[in-house]
N, C-alpha and C positions, 0 to 999 in steps of 0.2 A: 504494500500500500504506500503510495507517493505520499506522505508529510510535508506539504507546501510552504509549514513555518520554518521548520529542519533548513529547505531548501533558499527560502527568503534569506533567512540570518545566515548562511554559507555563502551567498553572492554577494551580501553586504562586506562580510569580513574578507573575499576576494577582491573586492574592489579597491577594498581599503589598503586590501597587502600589495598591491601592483599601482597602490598610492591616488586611488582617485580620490574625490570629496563625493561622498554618497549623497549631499545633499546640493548637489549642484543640479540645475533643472533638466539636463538630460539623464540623470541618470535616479531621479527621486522613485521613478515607479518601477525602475529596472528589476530588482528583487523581487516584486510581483509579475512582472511576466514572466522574467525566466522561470518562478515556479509553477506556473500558468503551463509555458512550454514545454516543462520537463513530464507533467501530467499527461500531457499529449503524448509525447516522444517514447514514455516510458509505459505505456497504455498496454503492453502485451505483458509486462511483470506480472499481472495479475491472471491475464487473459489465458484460457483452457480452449488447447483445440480440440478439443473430444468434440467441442460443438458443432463446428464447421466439416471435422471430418463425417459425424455421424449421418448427412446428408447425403442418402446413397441411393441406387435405382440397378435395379436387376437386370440384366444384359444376356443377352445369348449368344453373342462373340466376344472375343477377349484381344479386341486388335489395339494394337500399341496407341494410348493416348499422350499426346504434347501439350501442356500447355507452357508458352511463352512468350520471353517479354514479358515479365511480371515484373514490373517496377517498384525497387524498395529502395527507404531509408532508413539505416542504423548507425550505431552509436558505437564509434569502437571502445571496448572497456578499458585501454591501455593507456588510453591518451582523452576519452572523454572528444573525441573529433568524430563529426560522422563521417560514413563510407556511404556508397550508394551504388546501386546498379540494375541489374535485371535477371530474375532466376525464370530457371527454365524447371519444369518437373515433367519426365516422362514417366508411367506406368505401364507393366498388361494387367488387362482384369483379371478378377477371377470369378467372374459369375456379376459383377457387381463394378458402376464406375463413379466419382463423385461428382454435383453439381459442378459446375465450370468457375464458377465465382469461390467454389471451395477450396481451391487449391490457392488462390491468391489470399485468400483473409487467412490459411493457415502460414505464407509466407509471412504477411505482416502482422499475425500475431509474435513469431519471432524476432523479426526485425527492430520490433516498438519494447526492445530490451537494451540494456547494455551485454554488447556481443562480440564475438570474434566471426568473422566470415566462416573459417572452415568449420567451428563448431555447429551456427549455423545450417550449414548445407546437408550435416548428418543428423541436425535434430526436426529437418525437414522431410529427410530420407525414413527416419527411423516413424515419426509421426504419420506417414503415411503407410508404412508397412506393418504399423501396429493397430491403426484404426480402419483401413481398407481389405489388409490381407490380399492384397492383389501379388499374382507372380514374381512381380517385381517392381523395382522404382529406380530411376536415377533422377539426381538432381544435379545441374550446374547453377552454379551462379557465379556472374562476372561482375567486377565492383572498383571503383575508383577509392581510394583510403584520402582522406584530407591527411592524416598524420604524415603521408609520404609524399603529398603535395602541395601543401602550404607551410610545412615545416622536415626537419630534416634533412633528408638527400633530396627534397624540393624538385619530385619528377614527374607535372604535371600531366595527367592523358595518360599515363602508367594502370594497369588493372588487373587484378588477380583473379583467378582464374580456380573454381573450387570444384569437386566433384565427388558425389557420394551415390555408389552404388550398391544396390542388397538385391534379395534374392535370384532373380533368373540374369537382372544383369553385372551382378557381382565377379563372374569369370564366364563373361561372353564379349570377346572384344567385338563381335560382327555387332549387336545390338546395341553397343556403345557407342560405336562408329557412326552408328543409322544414325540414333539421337541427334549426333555432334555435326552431324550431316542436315539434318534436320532442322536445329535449331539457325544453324547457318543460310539454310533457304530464303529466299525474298517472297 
């Protein structure tokens, strides 16, 4: 649960220690928004994807689904900088596939954390092959880190590159390939 006072009195006391006047007129309601933002930003801390996964519909083929281009933003936990990018989530059914807008609201339940990319991409993996039980899952996600480009080794347009595979595409290079092929299609 986000504590908004917690968060106020820590922007005040950052402000103060990188020597601003807290009470100068741009910065008097600063501590109220940024714990305003952090409410938002931090909205998946709370958030259970049992919900979005549990939306399912019975199928009679089980041919490979893509959804991608799912646009996220998070918060690296290292550095408190966002990253941002787009995942991709393929599955096979197994009898069973999820609404379309499921798979995105379970990306940014994740995302709306303090996070690491690659963790991430397997608790995207793992969340779909525990609430779907489809054949399998991969996920990629590509993402720009602010820590590595507006500080640091400063290498802007730079992006990581993350991959998490289980069950059938866990040790199938042809069906990883399709994916990576796939996602790369126009």
């Amino acid at each position: 649960m986000v504590d908004q006072d917690k968060i106020k009195h820590a922007v005040k006391l950052l402000l103060e220690g990188i020597g601003e006047d807290t009470e100068r007129e741009g910065l008097r309601g600063t501590p109220d928004r940024v714990a305003r933002m952090y409410t938002e930003l931090f909205a998946g801390m709370d958030a259970d994807v049992s919900e979005p996964l549990s939306k399912v519909f019975t199928v009679e083929h089980n041919e490979m689904v893509l959804e991608k281009d799912i646009v996220f933003y998070s918060m690296c936990e290292h550095h408190m900088l966002p990253f941002y990018g787009k995942a991709h989530i393929a599955y096979i059914p197994n009898g069973k596939v999820l609404g379309l807008s499921k798979l995105a609201r379970t990306v940014e339940v994740y995302a709306r954390r303090l996070q690491i990319q690659e963790q991430m991409t397997g608790q995207i993996a793992d969340a779909v092959m525990t609430h779907l039980a489809p054949q399998g899952v991969m996920t990629v996600l590509e993402a720009e880190h602010m820590c590595m480009t507006m500080r640091g080794i400063k290498k802007p347009g730079s992006r990581t590159l993350t991959i998490a595979a289980r069950g059938i595409f866990e040790n199938n290079p042809v069906l990883q390939d399709r994916v990576l092929h796939m996602i790369h299609m126009e």
